[in-house]
N, C-alpha and C positions, 0 to 999 in steps of 0.2 A: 415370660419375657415379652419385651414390644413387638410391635410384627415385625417382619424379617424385610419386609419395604414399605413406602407410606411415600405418597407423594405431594407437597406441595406449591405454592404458589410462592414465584423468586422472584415476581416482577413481571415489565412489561417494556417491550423495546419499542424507539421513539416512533415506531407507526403503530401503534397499541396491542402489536401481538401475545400473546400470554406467555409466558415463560414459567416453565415447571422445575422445582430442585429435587429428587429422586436421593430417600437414604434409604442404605442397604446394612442391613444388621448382620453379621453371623450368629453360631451358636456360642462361640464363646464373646461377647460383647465386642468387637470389632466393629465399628462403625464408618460408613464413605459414602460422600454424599457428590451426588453429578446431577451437573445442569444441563439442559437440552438446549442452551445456548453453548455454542465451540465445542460440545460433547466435551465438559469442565468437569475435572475432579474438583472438586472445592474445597472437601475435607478428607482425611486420612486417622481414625484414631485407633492408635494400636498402642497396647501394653510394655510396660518396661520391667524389666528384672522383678522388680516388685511390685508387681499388678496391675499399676499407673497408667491408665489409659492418657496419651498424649495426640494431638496433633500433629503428624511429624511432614506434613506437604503446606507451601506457602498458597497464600490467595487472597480474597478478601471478605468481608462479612457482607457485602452485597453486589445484586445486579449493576448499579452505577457504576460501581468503578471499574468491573470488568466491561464494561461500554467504552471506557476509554483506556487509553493505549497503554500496553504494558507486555512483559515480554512472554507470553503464553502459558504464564499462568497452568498450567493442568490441562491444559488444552487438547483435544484432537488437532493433528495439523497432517493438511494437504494442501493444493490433491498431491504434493511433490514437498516429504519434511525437506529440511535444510537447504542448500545456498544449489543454485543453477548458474555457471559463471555467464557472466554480462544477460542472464534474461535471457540466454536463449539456445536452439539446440535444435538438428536438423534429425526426420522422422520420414525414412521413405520417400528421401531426395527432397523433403518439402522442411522449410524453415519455418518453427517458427517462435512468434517476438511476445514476451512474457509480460507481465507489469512486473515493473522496479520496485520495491519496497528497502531495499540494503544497497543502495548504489555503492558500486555498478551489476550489482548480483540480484537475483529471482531466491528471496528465501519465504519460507513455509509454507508456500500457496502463495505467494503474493498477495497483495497490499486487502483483498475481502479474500482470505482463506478460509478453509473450515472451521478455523477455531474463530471463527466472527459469523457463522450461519445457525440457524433457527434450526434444530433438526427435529423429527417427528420423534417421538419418546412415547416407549410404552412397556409396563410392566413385562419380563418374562421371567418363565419356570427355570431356565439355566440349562435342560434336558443335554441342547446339544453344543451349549458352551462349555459343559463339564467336561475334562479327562473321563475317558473310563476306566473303574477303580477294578481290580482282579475281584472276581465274581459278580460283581453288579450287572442285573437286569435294567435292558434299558426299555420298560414294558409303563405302562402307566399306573399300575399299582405300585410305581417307587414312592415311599417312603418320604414327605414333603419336608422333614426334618437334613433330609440326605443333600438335599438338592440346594445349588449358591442359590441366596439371592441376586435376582440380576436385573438390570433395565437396557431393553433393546433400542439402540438410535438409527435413524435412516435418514439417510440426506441421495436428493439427487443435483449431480454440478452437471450444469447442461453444458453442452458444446460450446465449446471459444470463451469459459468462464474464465478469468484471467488470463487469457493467452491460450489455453489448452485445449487439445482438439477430442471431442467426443464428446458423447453424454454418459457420466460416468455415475452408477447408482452401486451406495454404497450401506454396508450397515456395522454398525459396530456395539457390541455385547460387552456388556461392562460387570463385573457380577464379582464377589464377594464370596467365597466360599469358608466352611466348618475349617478348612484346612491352614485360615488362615493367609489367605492367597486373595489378593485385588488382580484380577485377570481378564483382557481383553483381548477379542477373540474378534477379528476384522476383517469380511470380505469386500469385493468392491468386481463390478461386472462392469463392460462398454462395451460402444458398438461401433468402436476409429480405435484402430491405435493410438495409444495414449500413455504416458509415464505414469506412473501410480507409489507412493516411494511415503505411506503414512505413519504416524507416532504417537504418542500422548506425550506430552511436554511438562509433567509433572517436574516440582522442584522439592528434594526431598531434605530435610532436617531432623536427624532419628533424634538431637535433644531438644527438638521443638523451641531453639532459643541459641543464640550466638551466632558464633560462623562453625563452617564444618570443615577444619583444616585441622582437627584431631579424631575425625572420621577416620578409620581404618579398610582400605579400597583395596580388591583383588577385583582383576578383569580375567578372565577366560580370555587372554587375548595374545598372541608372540609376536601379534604386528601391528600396526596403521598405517595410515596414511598420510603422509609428509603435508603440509600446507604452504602456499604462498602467502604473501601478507593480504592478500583480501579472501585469507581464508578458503581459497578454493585448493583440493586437493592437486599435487603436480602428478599425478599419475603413477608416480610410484608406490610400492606398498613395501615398507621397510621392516627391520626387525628394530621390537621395544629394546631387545636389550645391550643394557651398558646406558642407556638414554634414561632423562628424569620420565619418559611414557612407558616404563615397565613398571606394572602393577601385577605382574603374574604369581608374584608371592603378595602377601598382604605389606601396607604402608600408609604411615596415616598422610592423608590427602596433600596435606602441605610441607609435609619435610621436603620435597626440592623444588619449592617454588622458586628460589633463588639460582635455579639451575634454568628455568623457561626464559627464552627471549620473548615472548609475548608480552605486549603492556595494550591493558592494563594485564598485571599477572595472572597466569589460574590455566586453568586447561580448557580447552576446546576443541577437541578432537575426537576423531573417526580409529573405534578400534576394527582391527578386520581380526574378529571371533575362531576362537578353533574349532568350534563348530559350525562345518559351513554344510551340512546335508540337508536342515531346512526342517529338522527335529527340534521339537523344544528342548531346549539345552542349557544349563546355565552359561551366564553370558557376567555376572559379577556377583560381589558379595561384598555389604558394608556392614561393619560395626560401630556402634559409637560406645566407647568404652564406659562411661561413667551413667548411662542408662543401664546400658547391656543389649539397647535393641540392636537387631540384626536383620537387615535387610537382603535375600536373596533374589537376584532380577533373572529370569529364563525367557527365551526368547525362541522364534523359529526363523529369524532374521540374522544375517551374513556379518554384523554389523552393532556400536553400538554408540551411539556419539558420547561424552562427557566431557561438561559443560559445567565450570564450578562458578556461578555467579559473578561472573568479572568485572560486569558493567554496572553492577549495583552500585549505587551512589548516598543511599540517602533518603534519597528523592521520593518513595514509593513507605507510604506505611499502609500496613496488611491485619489480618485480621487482630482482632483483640489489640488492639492499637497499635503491634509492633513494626518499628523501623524495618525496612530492610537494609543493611548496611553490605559492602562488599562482601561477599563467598560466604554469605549467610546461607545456601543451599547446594547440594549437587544436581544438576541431571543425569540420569540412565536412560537414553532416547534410540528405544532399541529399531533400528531402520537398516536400508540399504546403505550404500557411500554416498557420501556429499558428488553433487557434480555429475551422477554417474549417467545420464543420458547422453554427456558428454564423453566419456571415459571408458572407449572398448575392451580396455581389458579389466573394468569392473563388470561384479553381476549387473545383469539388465534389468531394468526398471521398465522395461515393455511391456504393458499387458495388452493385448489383443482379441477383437469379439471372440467369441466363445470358449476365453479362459476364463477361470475365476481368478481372483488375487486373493492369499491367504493369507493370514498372518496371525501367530499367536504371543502374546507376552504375557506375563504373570510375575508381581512382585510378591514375594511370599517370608511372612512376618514372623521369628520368632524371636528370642533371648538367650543369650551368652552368661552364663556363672559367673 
């Protein structure tokens, strides 16, 4: 079979840096391919009922167009995923003032986030991005066939990058495992107190083609969080049910869109997870019927947002030529709560010198009869 990574050349950003595109193979033919520019998922190919390896993540067929504007794409996003109401938010009596990018809100990192940075990229073994399996030796004589492929990113955001106080070094492990599992695995260290709150912004379509409002969604979730109309959470944390936000039994994605006040319609919102111990846990499960693929998202985050493509217009055609038209994708953007450096009685998004920040997610791929 081809080797289990291979690296090549994606291009070059307009001050002629190199950009590298990183595919990751398993052993059963699974393929995913990330760029060290925005730590970019770009492709996703996983099997359908009947063997059919598909595409099921949106993006495009080159560096150009992720050079300009589009909505994060597969992206890593920091240093703070989702919305900060008005840009800004007070840290040890001290204020401070964000760049704008969603007026009047601070969302994904602001207006140069991480999913707009160069990051250093370098083949790794997976050793310690792996779960360990019952009986496995974690000795160097393990078995290369055992091991995900994986490629390790490192970016450092220095102090007062978009607003934010510290120098904050960060790395995140992207890898491809036998199990069928795209799983990133993300620490991040500083030396200020500082918000830390990161995601990958994958957009998923299991039939690689239409919209996904015949997707079948279960969230691991009995609650969220309420929003105001600029999308910032009101601090409450509500119960899904009897509401069109309960997803705790399965539902295909758009049977109550007629039930959401939001225009344009579709969801956008923060589940608060029944697993909040900070174990990886499933966090959802989608099926798209007439493939049979089956997407499982686990997470070690409190949190998970879902995001069905609302503002797609049109406007954006993506790889292999295809339009993107409205709620042609889902998001599973497994994170902390929108707003939550604002929000005391959300978990805290403080990390402070000599913690780490941990984080693990794993979407994991198989097939429904």
């Amino acid at each position: 079979m081809p080797a289990r990574l291979s690296q090549t050349r994606f291009g070059q950003l307009p001050d002629g840096r190199a950009v590298d595109l990183y595919t990751l193979q398993n052993a059963n033919g699974l393929t995913a391919k990330v760029t060290n520019y925005g730590g970019i998922l770009t492709e996703l190919h996983v099997p359908d009922r009947h063997g059919k390896l598909g595409d099921v993540v949106l993006g495009f067929d080159n560096l150009a167009q992720y050079l300009q504007k589009h909505p994060y794409f597969g992206a890593t996003v920091g240093r703070v995923a989702n919305r900060i109401a008005n840009g800004k938010f007070t840290l040890d009596g001290k204020t401070y003032t964000l760049a704008i990018n969603s007026p009047p809100n601070a969302l994904h990192g602001g207006i140069k986030g991480f999913d707009k940075m160069l990051w250093q990229a370098e083949p790794h073994d997976g050793r310690d991005a792996s779960p360990r399996r019952p009986g496995a030796r974690q000795s160097g004589n393990l078995a290369e066939a055992s091991l995900p492929s994986a490629v390790k990113l490192t970016y450092t955001s220095p102090d007062g990058e978009e607003g934010y106080p510290g120098t904050l070094a960060v790395t995140v492990i992207m890898s491809l495992t036998d199990a069928n599992e795209f799983r990133i695995d993300y620490t991040a260290t500083t030396d200020k107190p500082t918000p830390v709150n990161l995601t990958n912004h994958s957009y998923f379509n299991l039939a690689c083609e239409g919209d996904v409002l015949g997707h079948e969604l279960m969230i691991a979730a009995d609650r969220y969080t309420p929003k105001n109309a600029a999308s910032i959470p009101t601090g409450e944390i509500a119960p899904v049910k009897g509401t069109p936000f309960d997803f705790t039994r399965p539902q295909p994605l758009g049977a109550r869109f007629s039930q959401l006040p939001d225009r344009p319609v579709g969801y956008d919102h923060n589940y608060v997870l029944n697993s909040q111990a900070g174990a990886l846990a499933l966090a959802a499960r989608v099926v798209e019927p007439k493939s049979g693929r089956v997407l499982e998202a686990f997470t070690t985050e409190p949190g998970v947002q879902l995001y069905t493509s609302n503002y797609f217009d049109g406007s954006l055609t993506g790889k292999r030529g295809i339009v993107y038209q409205q709620h042609a994708a889902l998001c599973l953007e497994a994170q902390h709560f929108p707003d939550a450096v604002n929000q005391p009685n959300f978990p805290s998004i403080i990390l402070r010198p000599g913690q780490t920040y941990r984080q693990t997610t794993t979407y994991k791929f198989s097939t429904a009869v």
